[in-house]
ZAMARGU-4260 file (C-alpha; in steps of 0.2 Angstrom, whole numbers, plus 5000, padded with zeros to 4 digits):
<rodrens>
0) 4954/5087/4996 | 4949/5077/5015 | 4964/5070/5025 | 4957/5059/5041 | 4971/5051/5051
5) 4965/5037/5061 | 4976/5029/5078 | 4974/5010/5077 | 4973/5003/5094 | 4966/4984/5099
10) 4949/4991/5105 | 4947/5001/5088 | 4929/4995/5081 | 4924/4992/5064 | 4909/5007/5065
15) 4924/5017/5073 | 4932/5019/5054 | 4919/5015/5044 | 4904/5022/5053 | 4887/5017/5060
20) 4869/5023/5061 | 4861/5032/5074 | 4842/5032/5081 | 4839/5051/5082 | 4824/5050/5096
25) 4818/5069/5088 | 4813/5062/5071 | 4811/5041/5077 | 4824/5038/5063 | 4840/5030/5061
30) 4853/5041/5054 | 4869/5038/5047 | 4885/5043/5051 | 4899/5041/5041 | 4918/5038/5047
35) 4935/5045/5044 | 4938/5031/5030 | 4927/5043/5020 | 4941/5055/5015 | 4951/5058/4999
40) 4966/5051/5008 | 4967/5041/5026 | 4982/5037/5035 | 4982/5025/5047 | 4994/5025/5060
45) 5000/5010/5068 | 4985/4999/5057 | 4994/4981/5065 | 4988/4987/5081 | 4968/4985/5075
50) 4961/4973/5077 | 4957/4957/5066 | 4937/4963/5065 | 4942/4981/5061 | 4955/4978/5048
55) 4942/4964/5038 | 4930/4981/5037 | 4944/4988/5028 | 4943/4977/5015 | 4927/4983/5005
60) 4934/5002/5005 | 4950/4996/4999 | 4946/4984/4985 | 4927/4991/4980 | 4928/5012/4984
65) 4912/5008/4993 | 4907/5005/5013 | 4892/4997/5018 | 4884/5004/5032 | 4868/4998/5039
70) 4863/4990/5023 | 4866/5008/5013 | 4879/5007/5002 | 4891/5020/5002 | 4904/5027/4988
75) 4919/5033/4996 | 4926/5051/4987 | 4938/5051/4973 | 4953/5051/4972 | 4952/5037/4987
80) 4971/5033/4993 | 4977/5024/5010 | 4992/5024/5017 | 4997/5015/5031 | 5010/5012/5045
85) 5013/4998/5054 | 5028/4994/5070 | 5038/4980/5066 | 5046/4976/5080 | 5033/4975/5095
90) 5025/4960/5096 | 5014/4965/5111 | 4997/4972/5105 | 4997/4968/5088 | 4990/4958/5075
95) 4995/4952/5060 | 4987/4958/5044 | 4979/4944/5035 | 4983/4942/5017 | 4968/4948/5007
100) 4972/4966/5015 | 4989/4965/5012 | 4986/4962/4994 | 4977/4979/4992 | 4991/4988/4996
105) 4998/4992/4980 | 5018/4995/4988 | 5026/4990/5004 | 5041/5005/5009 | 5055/4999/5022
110) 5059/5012/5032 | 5079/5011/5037 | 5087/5024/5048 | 5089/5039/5042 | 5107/5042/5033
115) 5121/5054/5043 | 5117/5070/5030 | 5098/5068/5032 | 5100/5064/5052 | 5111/5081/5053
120) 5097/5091/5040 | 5085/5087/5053 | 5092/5092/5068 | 5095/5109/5057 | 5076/5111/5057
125) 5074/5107/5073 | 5086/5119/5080 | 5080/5132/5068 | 5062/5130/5074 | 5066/5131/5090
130) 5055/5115/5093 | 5056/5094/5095 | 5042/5095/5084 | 5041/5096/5063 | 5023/5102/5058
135) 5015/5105/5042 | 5022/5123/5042 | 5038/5115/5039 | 5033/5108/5023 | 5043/5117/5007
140) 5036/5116/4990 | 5020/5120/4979 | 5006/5108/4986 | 4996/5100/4976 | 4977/5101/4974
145) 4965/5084/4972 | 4962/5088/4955 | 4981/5089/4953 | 4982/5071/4959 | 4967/5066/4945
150) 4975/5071/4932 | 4991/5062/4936 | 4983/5046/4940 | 4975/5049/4921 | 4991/5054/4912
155) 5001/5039/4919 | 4987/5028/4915 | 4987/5034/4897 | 5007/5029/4895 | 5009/5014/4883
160) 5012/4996/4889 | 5017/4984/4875 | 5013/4966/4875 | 5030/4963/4878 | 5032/4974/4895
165) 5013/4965/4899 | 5021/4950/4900 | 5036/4952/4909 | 5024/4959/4922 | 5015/4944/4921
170) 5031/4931/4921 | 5036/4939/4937 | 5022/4936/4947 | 5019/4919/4940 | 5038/4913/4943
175) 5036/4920/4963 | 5022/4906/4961 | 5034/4896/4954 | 5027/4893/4938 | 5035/4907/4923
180) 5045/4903/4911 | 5060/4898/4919 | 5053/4890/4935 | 5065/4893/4952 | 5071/4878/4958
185) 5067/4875/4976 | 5055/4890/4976 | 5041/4882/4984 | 5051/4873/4999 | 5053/4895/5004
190) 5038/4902/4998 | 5024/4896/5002 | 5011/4910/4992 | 5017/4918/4979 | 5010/4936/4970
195) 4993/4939/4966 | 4985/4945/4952 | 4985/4963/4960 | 5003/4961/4961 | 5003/4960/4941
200) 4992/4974/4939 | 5002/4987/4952 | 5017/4983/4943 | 5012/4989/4927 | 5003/5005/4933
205) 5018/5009/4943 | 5029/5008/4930 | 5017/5021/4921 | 5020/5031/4933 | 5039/5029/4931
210) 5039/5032/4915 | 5030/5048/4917 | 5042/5055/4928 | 5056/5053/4919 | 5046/5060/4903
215) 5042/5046/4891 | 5025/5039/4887 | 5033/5021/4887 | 5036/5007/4898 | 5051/5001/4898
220) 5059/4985/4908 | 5067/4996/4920 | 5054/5005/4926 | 5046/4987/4932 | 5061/4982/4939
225) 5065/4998/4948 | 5048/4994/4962 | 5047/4975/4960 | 5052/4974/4978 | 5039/4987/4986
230) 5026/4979/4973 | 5030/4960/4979 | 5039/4960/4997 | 5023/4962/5006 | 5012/4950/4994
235) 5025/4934/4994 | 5022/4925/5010 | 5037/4913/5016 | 5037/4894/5024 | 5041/4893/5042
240) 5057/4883/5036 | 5059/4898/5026 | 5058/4911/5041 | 5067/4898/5052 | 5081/4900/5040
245) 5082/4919/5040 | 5076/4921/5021 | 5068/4936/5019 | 5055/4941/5005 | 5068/4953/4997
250) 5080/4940/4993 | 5066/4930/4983 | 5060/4946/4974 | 5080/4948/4969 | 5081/4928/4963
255) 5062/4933/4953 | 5070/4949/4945 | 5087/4940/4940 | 5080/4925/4935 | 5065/4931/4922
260) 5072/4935/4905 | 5073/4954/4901 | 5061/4958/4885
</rodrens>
């Protein structure tokens, strides 16, 4: 499989990641030149720190598989995944992401510091190595192949989801809109977009994935609970009144998961 890594910075553009066409003066032709977003998996590093025009060309690649360069349109290699970082604590040289792109991400990860054990495990490495650095050779473990990664995605997909489990997918993104069935009171004075669609759908597919990870062929309710807040946090958008207050979209997603009935 392809693996691009791509530094976001404010003057990154648009052709930069996607890519752009060329005028070749040997044959009078324009030829095209695709970017590093065409790769089996892309990380991009720092992705706040693009600009508002570069992260809007993201869009089509994430939600379509597709890029459209020069009026050619382009399928992007499958299995296509992205996987970003972003710094949330500089303001300077940053931009928010808008919305739409946030959707596409199917999960938002926090990143905490790391525990006592796994701080002291890493200075093991370090010392061992000999280096400040941990590369790829530090990696342990059988790596896996892109068809490995296929074949996952299509065994998760084929664990069943009863009508039951569809709807609690679909009463918890409805109630962080504050409809559902059992409405929050005061919901909307704090939230002021709830979950989309999208949200609905990466909850059922991860908890396929759960599932088949802990060896059944079955959803069951605890395997939509146990990524409800890296499904949601990133897709319900507070009030100012909320943020003035200190509410965070955590404590929403635990008011959601307790307040919608259990099938």
């Amino acid at each position: 499989g392809s693996f691009k890594r791509v530094q976001c910075t404010p003057d990154l553009m648009p052709s930069d990641l996607v890519g752009t066409q060329v005028f070749d003066f040997a044959s009078q032709k324009f030829t095209t030149q695709i970017g590093p977003i065409h790769a089996n998996f892309v990380l991009l590093d720092e992705i706040n720190r693009s600009n508002a025009k570069t992260q809007s060309a993201m869009l089509e690649a994430m939600a379509e598989g597709t890029t459209t360069i020069g009026g050619q349109r382009i399928a992007l290699p499958k299995p296509f995944m992205v996987i970003a970082t972003e710094n949330p604590i500089e303001e300077e040289g940053t931009f928010n992401l808008p919305e739409a792109q946030m959707d596409r991400f199917m999960m938002k990860a926090v990143m905490t510091y790391p525990t006592a054990d796994q701080e002291a495990r890493m200075l093991a490495m370090l010392t061992r190595r000999g280096s400040d650095m941990i590369g790829p050779d530090s990696i342990t473990g059988e790596r896996i192949t892109v068809a490995d990664v296929d074949f996952l995605r299509t065994a998760a997909r084929r664990v069943h989801v009863s009508d039951a489990i569809m709807r609690y997918a679909v009463d918890i993104a409805a109630t962080s809109r504050g409809a559902g069935s059992r409405p929050i009171k005061g919901l909307s004075s704090l939230v002021r977009l709830g979950a989309s669609p999208r949200a609905t759908i990466a909850l059922i597919r991860i908890g396929q994935a759960k599932a088949l990870l802990c060896g059944r062929d079955y959803v069951v309710p605890e395997d939509i609970k146990a990524f409800a807040h890296e499904v949601l946090r990133h897709r319900i958008m507070l009030t100012f009144e909320a943020l003035a207050d200190g509410v965070v979209s955590d404590q929403i997603v635990d008011k959601i998961v307790e307040t919608v009935p259990v099938p």
